[in-house]
C-alpha positions as CSV (number, residue, x, y, z in Angstrom):
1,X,68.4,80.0,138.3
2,X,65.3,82.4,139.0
3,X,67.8,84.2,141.6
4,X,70.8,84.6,138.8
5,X,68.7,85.5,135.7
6,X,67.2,89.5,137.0
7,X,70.7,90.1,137.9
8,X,72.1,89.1,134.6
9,X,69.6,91.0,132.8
10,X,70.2,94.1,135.2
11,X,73.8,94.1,134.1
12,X,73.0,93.7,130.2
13,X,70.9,96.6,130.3
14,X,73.7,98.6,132.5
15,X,76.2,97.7,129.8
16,X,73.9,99.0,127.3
17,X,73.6,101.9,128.8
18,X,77.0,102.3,129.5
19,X,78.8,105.3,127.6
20,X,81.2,102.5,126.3
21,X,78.4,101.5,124.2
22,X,77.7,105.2,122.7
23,X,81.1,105.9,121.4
24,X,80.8,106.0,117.7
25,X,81.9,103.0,115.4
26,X,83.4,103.4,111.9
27,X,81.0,104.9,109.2
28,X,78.8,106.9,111.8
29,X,77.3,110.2,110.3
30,X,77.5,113.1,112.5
31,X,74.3,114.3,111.3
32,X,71.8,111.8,113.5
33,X,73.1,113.4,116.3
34,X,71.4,116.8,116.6
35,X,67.7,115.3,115.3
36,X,68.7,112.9,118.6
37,X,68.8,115.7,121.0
38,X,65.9,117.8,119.3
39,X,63.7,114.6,119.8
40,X,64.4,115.3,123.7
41,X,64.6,119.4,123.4
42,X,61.1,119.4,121.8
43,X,59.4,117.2,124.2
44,X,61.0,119.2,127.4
45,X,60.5,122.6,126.0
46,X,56.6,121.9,126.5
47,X,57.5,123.6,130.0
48,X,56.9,127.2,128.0
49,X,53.7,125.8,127.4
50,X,52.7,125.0,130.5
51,X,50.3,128.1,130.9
52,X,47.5,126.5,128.4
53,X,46.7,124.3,131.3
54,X,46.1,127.1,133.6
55,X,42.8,128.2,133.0
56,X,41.1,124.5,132.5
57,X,42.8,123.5,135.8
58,X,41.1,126.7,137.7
59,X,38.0,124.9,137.3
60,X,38.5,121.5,137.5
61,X,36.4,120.9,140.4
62,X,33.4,123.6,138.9
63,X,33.8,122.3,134.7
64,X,32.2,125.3,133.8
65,X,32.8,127.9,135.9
66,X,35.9,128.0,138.9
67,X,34.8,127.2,142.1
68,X,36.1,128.9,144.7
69,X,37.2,127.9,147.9
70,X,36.2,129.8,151.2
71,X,38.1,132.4,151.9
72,X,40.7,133.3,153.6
73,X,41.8,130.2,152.2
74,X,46.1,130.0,153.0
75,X,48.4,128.1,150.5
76,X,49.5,125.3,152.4
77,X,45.3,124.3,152.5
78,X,45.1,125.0,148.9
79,X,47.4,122.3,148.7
80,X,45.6,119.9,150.1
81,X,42.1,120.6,149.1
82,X,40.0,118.7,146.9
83,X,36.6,120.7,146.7
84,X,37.3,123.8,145.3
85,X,38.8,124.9,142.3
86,X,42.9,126.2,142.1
87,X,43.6,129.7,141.6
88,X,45.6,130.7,138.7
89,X,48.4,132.2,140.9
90,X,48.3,129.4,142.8
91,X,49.2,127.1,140.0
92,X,52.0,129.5,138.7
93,X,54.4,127.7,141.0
94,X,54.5,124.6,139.2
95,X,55.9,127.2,136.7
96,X,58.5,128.4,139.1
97,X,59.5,125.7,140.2
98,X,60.4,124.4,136.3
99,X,62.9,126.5,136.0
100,X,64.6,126.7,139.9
101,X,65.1,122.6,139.3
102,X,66.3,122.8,135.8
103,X,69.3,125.1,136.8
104,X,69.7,123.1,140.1
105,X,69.6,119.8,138.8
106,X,71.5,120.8,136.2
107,X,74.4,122.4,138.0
108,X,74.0,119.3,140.7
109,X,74.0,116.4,138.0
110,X,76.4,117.8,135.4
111,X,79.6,116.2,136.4
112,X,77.3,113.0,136.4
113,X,76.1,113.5,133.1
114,X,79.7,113.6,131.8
115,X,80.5,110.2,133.1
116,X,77.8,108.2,132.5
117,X,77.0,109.8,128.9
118,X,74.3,111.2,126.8
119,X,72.2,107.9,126.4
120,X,71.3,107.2,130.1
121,X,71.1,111.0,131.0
122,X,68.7,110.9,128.4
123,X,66.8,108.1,129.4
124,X,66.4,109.8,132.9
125,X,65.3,112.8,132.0
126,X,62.4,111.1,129.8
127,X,61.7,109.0,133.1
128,X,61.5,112.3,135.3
129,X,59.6,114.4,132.8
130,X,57.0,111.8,131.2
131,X,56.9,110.1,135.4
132,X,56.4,113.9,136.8
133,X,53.2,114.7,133.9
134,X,51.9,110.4,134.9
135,X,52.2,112.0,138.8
136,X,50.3,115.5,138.0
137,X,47.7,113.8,136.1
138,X,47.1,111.4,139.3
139,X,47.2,114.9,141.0
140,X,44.5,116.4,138.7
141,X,42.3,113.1,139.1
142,X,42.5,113.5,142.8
143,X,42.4,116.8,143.0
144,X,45.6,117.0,145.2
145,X,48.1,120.4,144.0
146,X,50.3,119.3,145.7
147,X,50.9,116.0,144.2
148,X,51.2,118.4,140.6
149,X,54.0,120.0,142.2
150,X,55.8,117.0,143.2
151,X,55.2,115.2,139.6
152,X,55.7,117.9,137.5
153,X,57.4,120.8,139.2
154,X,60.4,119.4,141.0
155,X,60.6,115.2,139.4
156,X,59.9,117.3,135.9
157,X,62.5,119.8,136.6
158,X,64.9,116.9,137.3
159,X,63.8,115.9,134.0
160,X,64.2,119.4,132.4
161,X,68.0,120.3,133.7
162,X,69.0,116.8,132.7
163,X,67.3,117.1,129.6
164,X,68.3,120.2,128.8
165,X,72.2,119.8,129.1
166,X,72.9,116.0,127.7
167,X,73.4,116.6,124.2
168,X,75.6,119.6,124.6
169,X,78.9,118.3,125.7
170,X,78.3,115.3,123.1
171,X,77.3,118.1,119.9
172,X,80.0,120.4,120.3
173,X,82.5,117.6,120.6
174,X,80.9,115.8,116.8
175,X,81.0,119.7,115.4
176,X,83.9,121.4,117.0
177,X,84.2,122.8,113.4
178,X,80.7,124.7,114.3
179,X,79.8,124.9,118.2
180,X,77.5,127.7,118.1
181,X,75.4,125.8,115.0
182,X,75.8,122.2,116.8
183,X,74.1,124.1,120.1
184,X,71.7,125.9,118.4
185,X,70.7,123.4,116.8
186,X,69.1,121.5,120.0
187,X,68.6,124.2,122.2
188,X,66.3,126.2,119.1
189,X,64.2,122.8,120.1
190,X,63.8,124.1,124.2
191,X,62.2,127.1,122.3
192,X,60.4,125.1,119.6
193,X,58.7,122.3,122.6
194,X,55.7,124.9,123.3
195,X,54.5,125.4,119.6
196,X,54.4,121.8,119.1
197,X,53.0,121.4,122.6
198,X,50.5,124.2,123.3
199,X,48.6,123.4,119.9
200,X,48.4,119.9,120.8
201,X,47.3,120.0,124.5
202,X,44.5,121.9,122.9
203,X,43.3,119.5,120.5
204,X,43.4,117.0,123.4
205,X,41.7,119.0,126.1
206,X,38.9,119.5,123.6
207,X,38.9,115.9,122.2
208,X,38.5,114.8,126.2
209,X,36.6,117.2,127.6
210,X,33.1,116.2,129.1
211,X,30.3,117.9,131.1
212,X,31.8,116.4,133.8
213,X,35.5,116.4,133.0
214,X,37.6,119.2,131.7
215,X,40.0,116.7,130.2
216,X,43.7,117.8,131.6
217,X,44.5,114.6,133.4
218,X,43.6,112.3,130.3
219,X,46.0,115.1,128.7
220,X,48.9,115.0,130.4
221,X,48.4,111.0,130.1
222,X,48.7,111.0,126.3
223,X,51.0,113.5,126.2
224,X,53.3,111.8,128.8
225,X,53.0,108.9,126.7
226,X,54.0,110.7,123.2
227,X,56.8,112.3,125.0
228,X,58.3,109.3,126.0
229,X,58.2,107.2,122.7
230,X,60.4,110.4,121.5
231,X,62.4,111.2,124.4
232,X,63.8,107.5,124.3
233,X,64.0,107.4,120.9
234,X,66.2,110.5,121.0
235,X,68.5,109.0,123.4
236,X,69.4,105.4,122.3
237,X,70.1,108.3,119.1
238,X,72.9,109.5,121.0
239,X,76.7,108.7,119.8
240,X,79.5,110.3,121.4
241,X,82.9,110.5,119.6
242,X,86.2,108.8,120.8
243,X,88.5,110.7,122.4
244,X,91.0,112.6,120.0
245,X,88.3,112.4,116.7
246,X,87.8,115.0,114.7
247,X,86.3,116.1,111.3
248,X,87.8,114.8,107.8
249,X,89.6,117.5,107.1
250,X,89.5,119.9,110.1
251,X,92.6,121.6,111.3
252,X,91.8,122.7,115.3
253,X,93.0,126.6,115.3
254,X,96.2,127.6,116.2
255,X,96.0,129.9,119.5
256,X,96.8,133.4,117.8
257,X,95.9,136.9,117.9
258,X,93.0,136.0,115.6
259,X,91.2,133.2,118.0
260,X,93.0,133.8,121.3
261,X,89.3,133.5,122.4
262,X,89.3,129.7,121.2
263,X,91.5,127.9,123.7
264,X,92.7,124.1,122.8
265,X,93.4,123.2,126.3
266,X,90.9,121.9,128.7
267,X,89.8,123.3,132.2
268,X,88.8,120.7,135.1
269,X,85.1,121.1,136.4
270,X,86.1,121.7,139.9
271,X,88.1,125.1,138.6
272,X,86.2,126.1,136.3
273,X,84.1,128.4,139.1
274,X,87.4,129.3,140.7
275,X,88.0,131.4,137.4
276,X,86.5,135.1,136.8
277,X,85.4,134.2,132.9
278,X,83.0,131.6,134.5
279,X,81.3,134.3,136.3
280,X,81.5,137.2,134.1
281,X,79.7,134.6,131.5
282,X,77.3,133.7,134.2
283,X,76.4,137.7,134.6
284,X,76.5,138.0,130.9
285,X,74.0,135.5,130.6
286,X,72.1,136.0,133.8
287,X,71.3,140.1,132.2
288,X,70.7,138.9,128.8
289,X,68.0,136.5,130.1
290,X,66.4,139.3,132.8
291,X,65.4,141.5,130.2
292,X,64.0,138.7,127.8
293,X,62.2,136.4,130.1
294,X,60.3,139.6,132.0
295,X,58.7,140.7,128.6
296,X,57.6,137.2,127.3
297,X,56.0,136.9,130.5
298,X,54.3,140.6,130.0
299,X,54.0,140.5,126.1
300,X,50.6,140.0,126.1
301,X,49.0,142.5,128.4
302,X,52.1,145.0,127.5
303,X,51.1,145.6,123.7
304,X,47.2,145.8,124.7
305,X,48.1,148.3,127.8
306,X,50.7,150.4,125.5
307,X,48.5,151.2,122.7
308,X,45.2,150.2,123.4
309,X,42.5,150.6,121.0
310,X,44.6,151.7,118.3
311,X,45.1,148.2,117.5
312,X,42.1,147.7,115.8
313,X,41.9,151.3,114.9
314,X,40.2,153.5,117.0
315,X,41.4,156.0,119.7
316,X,40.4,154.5,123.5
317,X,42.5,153.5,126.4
318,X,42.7,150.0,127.3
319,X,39.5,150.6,130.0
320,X,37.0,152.0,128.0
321,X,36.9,149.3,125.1
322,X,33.6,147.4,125.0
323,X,33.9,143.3,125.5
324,X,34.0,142.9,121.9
325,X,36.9,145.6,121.5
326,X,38.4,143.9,124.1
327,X,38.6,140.7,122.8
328,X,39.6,142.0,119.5
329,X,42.8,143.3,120.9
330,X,43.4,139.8,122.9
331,X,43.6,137.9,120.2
332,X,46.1,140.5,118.4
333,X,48.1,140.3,121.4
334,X,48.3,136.8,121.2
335,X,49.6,136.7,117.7
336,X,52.1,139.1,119.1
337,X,53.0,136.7,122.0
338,X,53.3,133.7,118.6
339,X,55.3,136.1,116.8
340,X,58.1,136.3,120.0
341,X,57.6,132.7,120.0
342,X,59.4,132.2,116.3
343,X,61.6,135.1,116.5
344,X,62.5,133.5,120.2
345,X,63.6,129.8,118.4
346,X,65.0,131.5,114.9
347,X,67.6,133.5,117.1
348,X,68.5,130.4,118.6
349,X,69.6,129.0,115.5
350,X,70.4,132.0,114.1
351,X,72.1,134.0,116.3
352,X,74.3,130.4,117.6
353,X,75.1,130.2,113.8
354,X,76.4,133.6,113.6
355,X,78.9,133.1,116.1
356,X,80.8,130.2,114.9
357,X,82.0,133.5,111.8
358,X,81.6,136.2,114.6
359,X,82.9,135.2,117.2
360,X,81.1,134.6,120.7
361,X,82.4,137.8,122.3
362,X,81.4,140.0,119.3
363,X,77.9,138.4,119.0
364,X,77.1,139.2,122.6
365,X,78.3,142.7,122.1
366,X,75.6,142.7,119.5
367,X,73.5,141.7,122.0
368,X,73.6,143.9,124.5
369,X,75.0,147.2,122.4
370,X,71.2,146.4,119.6
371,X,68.9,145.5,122.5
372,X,70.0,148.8,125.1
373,X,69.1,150.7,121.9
374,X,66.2,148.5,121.2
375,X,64.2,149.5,125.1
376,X,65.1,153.1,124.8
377,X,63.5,153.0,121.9
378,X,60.5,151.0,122.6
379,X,58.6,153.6,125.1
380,X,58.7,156.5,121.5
381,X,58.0,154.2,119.2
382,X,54.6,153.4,121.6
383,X,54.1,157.1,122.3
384,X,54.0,157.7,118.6
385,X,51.7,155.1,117.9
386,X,53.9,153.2,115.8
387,X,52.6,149.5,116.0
388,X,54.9,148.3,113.8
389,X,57.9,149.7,115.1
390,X,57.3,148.1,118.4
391,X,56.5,144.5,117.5
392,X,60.1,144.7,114.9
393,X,62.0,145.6,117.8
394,X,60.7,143.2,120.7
395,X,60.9,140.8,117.7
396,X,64.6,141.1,117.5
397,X,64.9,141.4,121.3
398,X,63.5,138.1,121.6
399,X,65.6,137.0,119.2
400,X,68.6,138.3,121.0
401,X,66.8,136.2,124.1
402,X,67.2,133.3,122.6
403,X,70.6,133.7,120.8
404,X,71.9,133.7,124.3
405,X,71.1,130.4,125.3
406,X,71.8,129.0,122.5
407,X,75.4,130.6,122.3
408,X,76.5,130.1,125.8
409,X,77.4,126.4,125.5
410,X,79.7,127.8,122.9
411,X,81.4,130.6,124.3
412,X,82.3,127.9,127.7
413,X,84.0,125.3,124.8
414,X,85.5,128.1,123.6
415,X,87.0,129.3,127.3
416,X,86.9,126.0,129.3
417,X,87.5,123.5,126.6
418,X,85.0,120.4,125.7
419,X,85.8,117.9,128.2
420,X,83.7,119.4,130.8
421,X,81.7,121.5,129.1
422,X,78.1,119.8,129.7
423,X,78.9,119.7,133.8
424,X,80.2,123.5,133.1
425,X,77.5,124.7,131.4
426,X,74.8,123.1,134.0
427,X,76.5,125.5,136.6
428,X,76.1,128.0,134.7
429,X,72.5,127.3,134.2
430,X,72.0,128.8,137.8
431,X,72.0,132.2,136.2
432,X,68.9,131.5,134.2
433,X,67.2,130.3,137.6
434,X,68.4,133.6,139.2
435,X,67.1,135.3,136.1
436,X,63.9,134.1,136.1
437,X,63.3,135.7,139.4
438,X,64.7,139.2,138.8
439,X,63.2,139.4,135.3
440,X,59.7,138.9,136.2
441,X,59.9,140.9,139.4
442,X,61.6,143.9,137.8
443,X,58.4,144.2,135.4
444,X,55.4,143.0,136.8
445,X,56.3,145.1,140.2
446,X,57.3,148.0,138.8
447,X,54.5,148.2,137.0
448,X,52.1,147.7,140.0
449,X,54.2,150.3,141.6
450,X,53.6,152.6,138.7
451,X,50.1,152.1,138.3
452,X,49.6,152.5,142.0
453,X,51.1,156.4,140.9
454,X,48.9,157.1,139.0
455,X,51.1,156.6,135.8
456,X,48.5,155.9,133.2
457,X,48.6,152.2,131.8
458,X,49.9,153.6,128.3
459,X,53.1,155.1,130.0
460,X,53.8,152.3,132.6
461,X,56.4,150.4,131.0
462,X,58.6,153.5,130.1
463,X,61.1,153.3,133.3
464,X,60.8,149.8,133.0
465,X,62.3,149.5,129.6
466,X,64.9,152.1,130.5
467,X,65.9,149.7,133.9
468,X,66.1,146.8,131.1
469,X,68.5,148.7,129.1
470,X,70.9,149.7,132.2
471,X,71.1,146.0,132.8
472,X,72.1,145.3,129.1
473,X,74.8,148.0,129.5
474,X,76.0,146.1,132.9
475,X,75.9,142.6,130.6
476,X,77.5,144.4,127.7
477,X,80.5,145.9,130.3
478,X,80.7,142.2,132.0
479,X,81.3,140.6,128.4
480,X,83.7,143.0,127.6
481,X,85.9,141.9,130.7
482,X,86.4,138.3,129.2
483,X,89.6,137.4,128.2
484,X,90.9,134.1,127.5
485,X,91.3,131.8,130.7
486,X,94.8,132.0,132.5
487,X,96.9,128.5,132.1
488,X,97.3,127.6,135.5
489,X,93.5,126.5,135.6
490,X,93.7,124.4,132.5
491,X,95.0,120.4,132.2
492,X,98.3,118.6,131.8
493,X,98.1,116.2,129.3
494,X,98.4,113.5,131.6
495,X,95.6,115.1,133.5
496,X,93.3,115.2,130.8
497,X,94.0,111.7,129.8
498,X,92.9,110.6,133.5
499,X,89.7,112.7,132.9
500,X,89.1,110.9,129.8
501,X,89.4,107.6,131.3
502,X,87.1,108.5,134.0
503,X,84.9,109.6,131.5
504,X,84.9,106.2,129.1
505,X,85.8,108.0,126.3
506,X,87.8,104.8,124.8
507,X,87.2,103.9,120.8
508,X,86.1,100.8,120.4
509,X,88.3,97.9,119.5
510,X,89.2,98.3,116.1
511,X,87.7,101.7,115.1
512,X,90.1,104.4,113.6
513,X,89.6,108.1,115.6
514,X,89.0,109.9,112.3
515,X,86.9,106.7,110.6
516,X,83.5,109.0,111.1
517,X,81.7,110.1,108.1
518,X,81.2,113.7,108.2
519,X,81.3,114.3,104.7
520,X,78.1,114.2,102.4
521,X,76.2,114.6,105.6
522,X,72.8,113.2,104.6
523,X,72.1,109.5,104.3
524,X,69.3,107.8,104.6
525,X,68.4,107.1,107.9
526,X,70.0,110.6,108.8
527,X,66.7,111.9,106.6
528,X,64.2,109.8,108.4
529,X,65.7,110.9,111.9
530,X,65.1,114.7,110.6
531,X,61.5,114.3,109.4
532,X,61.1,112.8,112.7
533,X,61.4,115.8,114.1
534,X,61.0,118.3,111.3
535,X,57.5,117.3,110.7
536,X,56.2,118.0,114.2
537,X,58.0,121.3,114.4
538,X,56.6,122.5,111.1
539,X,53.3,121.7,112.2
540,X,53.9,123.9,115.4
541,X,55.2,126.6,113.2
542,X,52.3,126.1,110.8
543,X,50.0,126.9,114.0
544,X,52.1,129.7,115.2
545,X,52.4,132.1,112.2
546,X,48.3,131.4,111.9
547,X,47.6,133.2,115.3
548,X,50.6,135.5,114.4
549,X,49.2,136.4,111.1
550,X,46.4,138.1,112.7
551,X,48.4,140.9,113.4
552,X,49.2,142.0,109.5
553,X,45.6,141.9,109.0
């Protein structure tokens, strides 16, 4: 009996976590659904945060003060060294490697993800990031980097990719009335992960910090821990819809002049890279994201660099303020680094929103048309001292930044169809890897390659922001090119009901297709599953506009 009783048990919970057992039953209201996957987004998203842990860590071994190991000291040692302290560049890569295993995972896993459903996608990606911070804090105890990267850098960016894509096949299938809402919805919560996270890994640190200790490990513990208690909570939240359901009262468009960008047919993941739409949307995103992610990195040092003393009112390059000058200006900077922050996760939802009226085309051409004019701006509105002028238009840059993630999914249902749109969109997901490379490189090299001119640190950015606005004029020329997909790549019926089968997208016995509530939205337990996660995001909000504030003062 002993032999037959784990294997039972195995196969219950496989048959829970089958996607049999998510399809939606009679009565289910749509709107649990996107509180589900911003349970997951907010908890992943902490990997924008990441950097708070950077300068504790860089003196784990000294506590008060880094120490340093011998020099001439090459990587591969500083790996496995355990008495003296990290350097800060040195623990960047668990950074880098973040995002290169999101978009990899992603694009690897996401014909996976579409057959085996949101709930046990979910459930991994909780295991991978929450396991990967349990590994790096076992890393931190020991003093072992590389055991950090292998937690957190590549299991957690397993975590991240899977994480990141799993409710967007499943959203824009409940809402196909509003895709770019649905999507932004979640995706704002990627954004939203570091505001709720930063804040809190600081309260922690400080709460565990000891004259021996500098409280990181015991950190990434409790955190883990939180993490996971939402992350699974968000995916045993996830429902898909039957096959063929849609909204009360919804009438799909009619292809016509007027949404020939909205097809009704369905494109098979193994063509949807054969087509040129995939890859002028991967270059559309891949430029939107170059010039975004190179000035969040910068933002801080950029605004103290460009104007310098005149931030707290006086005339003096960035070198010849005092200590207490200098930190002055830091901490304005760092309200303007906030300020991105929520002008980064409102464009999400804002910008996604917009597009369901717009269109997906239009909205990019927004994009890229408003930020080229935006950086050729920037560089005169810094000359001339303008402070103002120069936060309002990185503000709505940023936004722009994270419209475009937030939109993508969209604009793929809206060429490729829904049925593979999760496994599509994790493809395309390796543009925002590549992005993340040529972004950062573009602005921090140029600008030693400026200031090793000469150029004085005021004027330094100036090409850059032009360079930034040429690749927005590429992007906006790319987007232009899309047209809607050519029928030969898209799905016979009896095609896409063999990819639904495959996919266990069957109702269950006895449920009607159209039986889901979508009307009157807001029940009960639809409330509670919002202040789940509206509470913790207010609070990060809350924390964000305070250190933001400091810049209207």
């Amino acid at each position: 009996m002993s032999s037959i009783a784990p294997t039972a048990r195995t196969s219950s919970l496989l048959d829970f976590l089958a996607k049999e057992r998510t399809i939606a039953g009679a009565g289910f209201n749509r709107w649990l659904v996107p509180p589900a996957a911003l349970a997951i987004h907010l908890c992943i998203g902490m990997a924008y945060g990441f950097s708070v842990f950077w300068l504790p860590l860089s003196k784990a071994v000294g506590v008060s003060a880094p120490l340093a190991c011998p020099a001439g000291t090459s990587f591969f040692t500083e790996l496995f060294a355990s008495n003296c302290d990290w350097k800060i560049s040195t623990l960047g890569w668990m950074y880098t490697l973040f995002f290169v295993f999101l978009g990899s995972s992603a694009a690897i896993w996401g014909g996976w993800l579409e057959r085996a459903g949101p709930r046990k996608a979910g459930l991994v990606s909780m295991a991978c990031w929450c396991g990967g911070m349990l590994l790096s804090a076992l890393g931190i105890h020991l003093h072992q980097f590389w055991l950090m990267l292998l937690g957190s850098g590549v299991i957690g960016g397993i975590g991240l990719g899977l994480g990141y894509i799993s409710p967007v096949s499943t959203l824009i299938k409940w809402f196909p009335d509003r895709r770019g809402m649905a999507t932004g919805m979640a995706i704002m919560g990627f954004g939203g992960g570091a505001m709720i996270g930063s804040p809190l890994a600081q309260l922690l640190m400080t709460k565990y910090a000891t004259t021996s200790s500098i409280g990181v490990a015991e950190t990434f513990v409790t955190m883990a821990l939180i993490y996971a208690v939402f992350m699974t909570a968000g995916a045993l939240g996830y429902r898909v819809p039957a096959a063929g359901w849609k909204p009360a009262g919804w009438t799909p468009p009619v292809a016509n002049t007027a949404n020939a960008m909205i097809s009704s047919k369905h494109v098979h993941l193994r063509n949807a890279h054969r087509t040129p739409q995939f890859w002028l949307i991967w270059a559309v995103l891949c430029l939107n994201v170059t010039a975004g992610i190179g000035v969040i990195g910068m933002a801080s040092p950029m605004l103290q660099e460009v104007f310098g003393g005149k931030l707290i009112g006086i005339e003096a390059a960035i070198g010849s303020l005092d200590a207490s000058q200098a930190a002055q200006i830091a901490a304005i900077a760092a309200g303007f680094t906030g300020l991105l922050s929520l002008f980064n996760i409102a464009g999400r939802f804002f910008w996604a929103s917009m597009s369901d009226k717009l269109g997906r085309k239009i909205t990019y051409a927004i994009f890229f048309l408003l930020g080229t004019a935006l950086y050729a701006s920037a560089p005169s509105a810094g000359h001339a001292g303008s402070v103002a002028l120069f936060v309002a238009a990185f503000c709505i840059i940023l936004s722009m930044y994270g419209g475009g993630f937030a939109t993508v999914p969209a604009y793929l249902a809206d060429m490729f169809g829904t049925q593979f749109v999760g496994a599509i969109h994790g493809r395309l997901l390796t543009a925002w890897s590549m992005a993340g490379i040529f972004g950062p490189v573009i602005v921090n090299y140029l600008r030693e390659y400026q200031l090793a001119q000469g150029v004085a640190k005021a004027q330094v950015y100036d090409t850059t922001m032009l360079i930034l606005a040429g690749l927005l004029v590429v992007g906006f020329a790319c987007n232009l090119l899309i047209c809607p997909v050519e029928p030969k790549w898209q799905m016979n019926e009896a095609e896409l009901a063999e990819a639904r089968k495959l996919a266990h997208e069957i109702a269950p016995a006895g449920a009607p297709i159209n039986s889901v509530q979508t009307v009157g939205g807001f029940s009960v337990m639809a409330l509670l599953a919002w202040l789940a996660v509206g509470i913790p995001l207010a609070w990060g909000v809350s924390q964000t506009v305070a250190k933001a504030a400091i810049l209207f003062k």
